[in-house]
C-alpha positions in Angstrom: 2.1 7.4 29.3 3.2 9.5 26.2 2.6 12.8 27.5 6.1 14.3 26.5 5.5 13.7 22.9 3.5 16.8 21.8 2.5 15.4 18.5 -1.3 16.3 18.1 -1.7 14.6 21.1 -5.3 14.2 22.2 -6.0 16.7 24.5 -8.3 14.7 27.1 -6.2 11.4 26.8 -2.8 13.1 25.8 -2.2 9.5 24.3 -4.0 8.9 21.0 -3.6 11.2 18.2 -6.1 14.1 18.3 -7.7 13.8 14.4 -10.9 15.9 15.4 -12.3 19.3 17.0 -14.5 18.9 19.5 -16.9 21.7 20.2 -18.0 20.3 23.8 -14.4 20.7 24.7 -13.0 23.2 22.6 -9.8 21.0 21.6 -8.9 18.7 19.6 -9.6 15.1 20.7 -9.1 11.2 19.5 -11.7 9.2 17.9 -11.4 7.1 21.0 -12.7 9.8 23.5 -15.3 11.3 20.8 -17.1 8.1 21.3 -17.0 7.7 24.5 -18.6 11.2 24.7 -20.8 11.3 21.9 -22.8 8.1 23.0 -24.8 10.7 25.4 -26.4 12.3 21.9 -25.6 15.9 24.0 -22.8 17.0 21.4 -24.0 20.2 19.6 -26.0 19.9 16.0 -23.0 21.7 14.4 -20.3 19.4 15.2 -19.8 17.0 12.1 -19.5 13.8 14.5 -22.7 14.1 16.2 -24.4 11.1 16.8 -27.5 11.0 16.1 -30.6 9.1 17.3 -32.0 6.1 15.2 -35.5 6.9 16.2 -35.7 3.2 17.5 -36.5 1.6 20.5 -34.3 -1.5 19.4 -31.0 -1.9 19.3 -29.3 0.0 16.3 -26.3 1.3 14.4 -25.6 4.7 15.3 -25.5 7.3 12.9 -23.0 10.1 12.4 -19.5 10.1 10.9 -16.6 7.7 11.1 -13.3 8.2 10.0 -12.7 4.3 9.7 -14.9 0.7 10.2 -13.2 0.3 13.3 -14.3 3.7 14.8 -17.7 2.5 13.2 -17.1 -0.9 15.0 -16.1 0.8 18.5 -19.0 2.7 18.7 -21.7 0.5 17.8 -19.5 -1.8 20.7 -20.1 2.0 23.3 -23.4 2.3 22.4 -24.8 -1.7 23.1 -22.7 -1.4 26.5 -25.1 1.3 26.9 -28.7 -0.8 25.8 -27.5 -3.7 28.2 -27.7 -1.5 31.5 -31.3 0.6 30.2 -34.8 -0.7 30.1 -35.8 -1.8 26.7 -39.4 -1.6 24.9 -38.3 -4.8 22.6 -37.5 -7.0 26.1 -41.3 -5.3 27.7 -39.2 -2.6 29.4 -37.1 -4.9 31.1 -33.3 -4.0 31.5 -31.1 -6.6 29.3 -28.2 -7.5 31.5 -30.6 -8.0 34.4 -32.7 -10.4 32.2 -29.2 -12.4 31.3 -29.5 -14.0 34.8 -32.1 -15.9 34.3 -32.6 -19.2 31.6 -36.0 -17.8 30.4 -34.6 -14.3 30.1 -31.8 -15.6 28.3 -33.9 -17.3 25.7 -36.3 -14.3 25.2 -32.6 -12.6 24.3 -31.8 -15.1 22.3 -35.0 -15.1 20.3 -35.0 -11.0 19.9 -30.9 -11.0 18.6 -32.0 -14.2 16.1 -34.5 -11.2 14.6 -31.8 -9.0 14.2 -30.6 -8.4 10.3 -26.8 -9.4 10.3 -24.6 -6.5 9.6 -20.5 -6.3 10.0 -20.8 -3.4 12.2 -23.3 -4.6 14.7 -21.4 -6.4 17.1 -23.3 -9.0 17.8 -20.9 -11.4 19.2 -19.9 -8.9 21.3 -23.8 -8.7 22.4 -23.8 -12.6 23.4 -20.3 -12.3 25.4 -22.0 -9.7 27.7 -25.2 -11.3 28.2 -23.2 -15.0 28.5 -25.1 -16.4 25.9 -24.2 -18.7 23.0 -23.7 -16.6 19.6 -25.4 -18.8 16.7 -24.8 -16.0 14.1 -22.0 -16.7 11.5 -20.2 -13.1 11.3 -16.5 -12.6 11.8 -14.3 -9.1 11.9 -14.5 -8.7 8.5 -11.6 -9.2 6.6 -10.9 -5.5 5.0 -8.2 -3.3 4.2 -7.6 -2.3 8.1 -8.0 -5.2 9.3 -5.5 -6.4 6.9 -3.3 -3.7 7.7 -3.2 -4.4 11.2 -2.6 -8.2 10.7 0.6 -6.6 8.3 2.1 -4.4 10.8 1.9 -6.9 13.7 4.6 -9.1 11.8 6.2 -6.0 11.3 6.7 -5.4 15.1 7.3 -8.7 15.8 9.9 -8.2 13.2 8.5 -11.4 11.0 9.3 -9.5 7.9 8.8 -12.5 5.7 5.7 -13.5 6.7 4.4 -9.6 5.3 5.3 -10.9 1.3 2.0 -12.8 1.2 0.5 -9.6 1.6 2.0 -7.4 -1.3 0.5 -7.1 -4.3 3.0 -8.7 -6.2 4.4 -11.2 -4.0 4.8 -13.7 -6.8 7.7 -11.8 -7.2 9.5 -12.6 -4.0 10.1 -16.4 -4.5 13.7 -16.5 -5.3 16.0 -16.4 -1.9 17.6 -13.3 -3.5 14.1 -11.4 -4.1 13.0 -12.8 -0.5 16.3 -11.1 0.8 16.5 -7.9 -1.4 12.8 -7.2 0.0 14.1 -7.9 3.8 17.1 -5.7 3.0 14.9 -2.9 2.1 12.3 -3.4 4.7 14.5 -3.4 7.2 16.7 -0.1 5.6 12.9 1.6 6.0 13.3 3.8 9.7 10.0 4.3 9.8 9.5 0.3 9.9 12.2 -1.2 11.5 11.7 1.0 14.8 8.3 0.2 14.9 6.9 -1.0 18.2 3.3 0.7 18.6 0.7 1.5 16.6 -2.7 3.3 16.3 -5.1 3.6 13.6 -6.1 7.4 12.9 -8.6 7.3 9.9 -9.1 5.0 6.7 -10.8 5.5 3.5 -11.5 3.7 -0.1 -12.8 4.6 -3.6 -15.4 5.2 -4.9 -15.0 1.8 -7.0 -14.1 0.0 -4.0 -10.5 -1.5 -4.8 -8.6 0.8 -3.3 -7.8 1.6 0.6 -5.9 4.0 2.1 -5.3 3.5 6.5 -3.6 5.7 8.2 -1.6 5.1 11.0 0.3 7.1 14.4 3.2 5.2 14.3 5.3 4.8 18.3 2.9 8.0 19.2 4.6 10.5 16.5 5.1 9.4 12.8 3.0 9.0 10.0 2.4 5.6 7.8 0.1 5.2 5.2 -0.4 1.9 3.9 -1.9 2.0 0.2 -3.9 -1.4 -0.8 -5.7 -2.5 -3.9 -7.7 -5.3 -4.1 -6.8 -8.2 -6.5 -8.4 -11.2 -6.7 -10.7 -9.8 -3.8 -8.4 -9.8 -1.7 -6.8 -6.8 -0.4 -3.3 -6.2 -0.8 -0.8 -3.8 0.1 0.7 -1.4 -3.2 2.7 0.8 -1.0 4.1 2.2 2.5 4.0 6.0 2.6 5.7 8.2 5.1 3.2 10.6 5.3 -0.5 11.3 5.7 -2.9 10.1 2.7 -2.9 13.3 1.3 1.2 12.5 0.3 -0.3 9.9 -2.0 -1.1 12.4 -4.5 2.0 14.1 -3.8 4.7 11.9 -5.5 3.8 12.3 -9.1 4.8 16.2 -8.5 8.0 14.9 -6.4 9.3 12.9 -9.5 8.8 15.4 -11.9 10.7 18.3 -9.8 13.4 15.2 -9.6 13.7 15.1 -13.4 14.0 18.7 -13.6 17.0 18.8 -11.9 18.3 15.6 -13.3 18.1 17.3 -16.4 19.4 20.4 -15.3 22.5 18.6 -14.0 21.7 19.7 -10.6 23.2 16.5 -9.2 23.9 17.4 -5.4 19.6 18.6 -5.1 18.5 15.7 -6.8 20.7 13.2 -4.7 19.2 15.4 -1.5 15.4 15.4 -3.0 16.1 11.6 -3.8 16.9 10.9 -0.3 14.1 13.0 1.7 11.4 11.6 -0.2 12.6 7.6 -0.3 11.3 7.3 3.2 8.4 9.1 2.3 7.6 6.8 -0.8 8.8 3.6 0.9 7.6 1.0 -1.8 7.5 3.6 -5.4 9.0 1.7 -8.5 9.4 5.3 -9.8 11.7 6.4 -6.9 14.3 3.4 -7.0 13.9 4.2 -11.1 15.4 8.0 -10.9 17.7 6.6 -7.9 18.9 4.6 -11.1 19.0 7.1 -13.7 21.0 9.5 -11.1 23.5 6.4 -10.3 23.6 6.1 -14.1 25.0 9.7 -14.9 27.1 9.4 -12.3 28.5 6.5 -13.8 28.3 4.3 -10.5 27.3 1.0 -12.5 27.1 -1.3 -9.4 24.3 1.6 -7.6 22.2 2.0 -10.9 21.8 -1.7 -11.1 21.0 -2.4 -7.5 18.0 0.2 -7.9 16.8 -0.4 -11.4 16.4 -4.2 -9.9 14.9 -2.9 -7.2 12.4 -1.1 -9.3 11.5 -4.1 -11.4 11.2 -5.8 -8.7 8.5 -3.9 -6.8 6.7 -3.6 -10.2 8.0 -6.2 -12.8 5.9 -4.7 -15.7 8.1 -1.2 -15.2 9.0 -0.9 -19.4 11.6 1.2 -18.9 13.1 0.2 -15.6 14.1 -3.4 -17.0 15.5 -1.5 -20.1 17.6 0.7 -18.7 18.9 -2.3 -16.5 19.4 -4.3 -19.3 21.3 -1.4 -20.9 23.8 -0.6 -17.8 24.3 -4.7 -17.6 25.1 -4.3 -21.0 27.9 -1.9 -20.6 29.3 -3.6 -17.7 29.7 -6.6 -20.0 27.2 -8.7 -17.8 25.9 -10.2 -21.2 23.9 -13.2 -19.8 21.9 -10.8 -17.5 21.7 -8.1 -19.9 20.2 -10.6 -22.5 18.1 -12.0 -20.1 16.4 -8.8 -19.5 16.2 -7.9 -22.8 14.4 -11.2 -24.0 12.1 -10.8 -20.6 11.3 -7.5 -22.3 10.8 -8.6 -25.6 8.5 -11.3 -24.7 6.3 -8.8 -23.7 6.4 -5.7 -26.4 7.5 -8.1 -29.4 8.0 -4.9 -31.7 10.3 -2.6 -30.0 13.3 -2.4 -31.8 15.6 -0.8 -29.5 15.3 -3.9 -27.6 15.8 -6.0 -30.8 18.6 -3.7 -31.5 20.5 -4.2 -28.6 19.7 -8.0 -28.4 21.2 -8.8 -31.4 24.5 -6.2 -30.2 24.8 -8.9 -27.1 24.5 -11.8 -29.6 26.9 -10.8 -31.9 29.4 -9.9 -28.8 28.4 -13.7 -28.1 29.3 -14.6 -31.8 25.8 -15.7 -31.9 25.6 -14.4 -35.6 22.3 -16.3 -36.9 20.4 -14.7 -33.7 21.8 -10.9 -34.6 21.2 -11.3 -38.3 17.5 -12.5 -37.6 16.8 -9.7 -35.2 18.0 -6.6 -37.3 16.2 -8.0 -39.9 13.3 -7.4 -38.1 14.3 -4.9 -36.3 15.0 -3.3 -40.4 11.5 -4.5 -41.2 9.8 -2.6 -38.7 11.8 0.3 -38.9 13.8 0.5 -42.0 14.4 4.4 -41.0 16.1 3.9 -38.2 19.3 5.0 -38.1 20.9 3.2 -35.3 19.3 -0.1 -36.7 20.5 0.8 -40.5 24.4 1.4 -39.4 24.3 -1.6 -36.9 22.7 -3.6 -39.8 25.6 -2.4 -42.6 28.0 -2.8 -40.6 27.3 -6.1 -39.8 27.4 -6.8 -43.6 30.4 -5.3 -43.8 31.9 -7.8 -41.7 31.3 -10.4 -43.8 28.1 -12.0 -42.7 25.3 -12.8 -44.7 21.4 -10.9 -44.6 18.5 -10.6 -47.3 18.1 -7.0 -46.4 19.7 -4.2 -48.7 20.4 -1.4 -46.7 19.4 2.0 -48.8 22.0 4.4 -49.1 
């Protein structure tokens, strides 16, 4: 089907992504055809996917290593395909399947899969579909990180990009018809995302604390996606899209910095070319639409710097110095209301920074809202009475005329 896409292909289905070395074949192989070989228990001691026997007549979990629960789920799926057609010691050696045809057969089966402990992994719906009898357990496909991330990328393929803002982590953020279409803007800007039509789940893992998932996808049979999600709430939901392989997670705090390096340097050409590789590598970072906006900044491009400093915010609305700088470049563009809005949002939440007091009261005295400026550098003085910006600000306010309890030292 995909045979002329050479991407790690499998090399026994030449479809799936090969993710694994087999030493039965000597090649590199899916998850997909590893189970359907290993199920035989002939795979050699050595090889890390072995499976190995449970030492139980009854059905059982198999054990040997996953790279995801649905690998895990696939398996255990293989493996009861495999009990249903062999004589069992639990059923009086009798073979399952044949015993399904039969009403007193099927209630001994029922009776034996009542005894069996309940466990996500064990398909035992699946058990009661093959042997066309009812299922009285209460288990579902658990609701996890991959299966949430395959319920995500669905809508994405079906291009339902809305209906994916329930499952970001900060989704409260998107209720505005201007947040709802920035976000659709920027999904559908993504490559990666908005030529998705297939996709295949390579591997997944979490933390050690359990609120955090990473799921790694083959994306149309030759691109990497990552989806990031921490739970909230108990509920899993997705922090970021990565380009990449889960080892790029860890990457992007060394990308930023080598971005800042040449910001600083006044490299402006490598950091606009850096900026753009890795933006469709870090998909969803508040950190990369926040140096897109400090390299739109010293290039003076107002309208740019704003666009991604809002964009930043808006994937992570606590982002300190993101809504400053926003406020600060509305500022300068004389887009007071907004400007003073941010500021306010901003001092709301760090009550004693005075460089946001300090430019607050700048926008209200450019409003002629003198009571407001006066009351906020005299705070602002309080706090920091050697601060020279706030000092000068302060006398020359004075100077003008107005009225303040503070005496500014000379």
């Amino acid at each position: 089907m995909v045979g002329f896409l050479k991407h790690n292909r499998c090399k026994l289905c030449h479809t799936y992504r090969g993710n694994r070395f087999c030493l039965r074949r000597n090649k590199n192989i899916c998850w997909h055809d590893c189970n359907e070989m290993r199920i035989d228990y002939r795979c050699p001691e050595a090889c890390a996917y072995t499976l190995r026997k449970s030492g139980e007549e009854s059905l059982a979990i198999g054990r040997c290593k996953v790279d995801s629960v649905r690998e895990n789920i696939e398996l255990n799926r293989a493996l009861t395909d495999q009990w249903l057609l062999v004589p069992s010691k639990d059923l009086d050696d009798q073979v399952p399947i044949k015993l399904a045809e039969t009403t007193e057969g099927k209630a001994k089966l029922t009776h034996f899969i009542d005894r069996i402990p309940s466990n996500m992994l064990l398909p035992l719906n699946y058990l009661c579909e093959r042997l066309n009898i009812p299922f009285t357990g209460s288990e579902l496909p658990p609701r996890d990180y991959e299966t949430r991330s395959d319920e995500y990328l669905n809508l994405i393929v079906q291009q339902r990009g809305e209906e994916t803002i329930p499952y970001l982590f900060n989704s409260e953020a998107y209720e505005s018809d201007e947040n709802i279409k920035s976000y659709l803007n920027s999904l559908l800007s993504q490559p990666l995302v908005n030529k998705m039509k297939h996709f295949e789940l390579i591997s997944s893992a979490y933390s050690k604390e359990g609120n955090e998932g990473l799921v790694f996808y083959d994306i149309n049979y030759k691109d990497d996606l990552t989806l990031h999600w921490k739970k909230k709430d108990e509920k899993w939901l997705l922090w970021a899209k990565i380009g990449g392989n889960p080892q790029a997670v860890y990457g992007e705090k060394s990308v930023l910095e080598h971005i800042e390096n040449l910001l600083g340097q006044q490299k402006y050409h490598q950091s606009y070319e850096t900026l753009k590789r890795y933006t469709h590598v870090y998909q969803d970072s508040a950190d990369m639409e926040y140096h897109w906006g400090l390299y739109y900044s010293l290039q003076a491009d107002k309208k740019a710097a704003t666009e991604h400093y809002s964009r930043s915010i808006l994937l992570d609305p606590d982002f300190h110095q993101a809504r400053f700088n926003l406020a600060f470049v509305l500022q300068a563009d004389n887009q007071l209301d907004a400007a003073e809005y941010q500021y306010e949002y901003l001092l709301a939440k760090h009550p004693k920074d005075t460089k946001v007091m300090n430019n607050l009261a700048i926008i209200a005295m450019m409003k002629n809202d003198l009571h407001k400026a006066k009351i906020l550098w005299e705070q602002c003085y309080a706090l920091e009475p050697n601060n020279e910006n706030v000092a000068k600000n302060l006398e020359h306010f004075i100077k003008s005329g107005y009225q303040t309890d503070i005496h500014i030292k000379q």
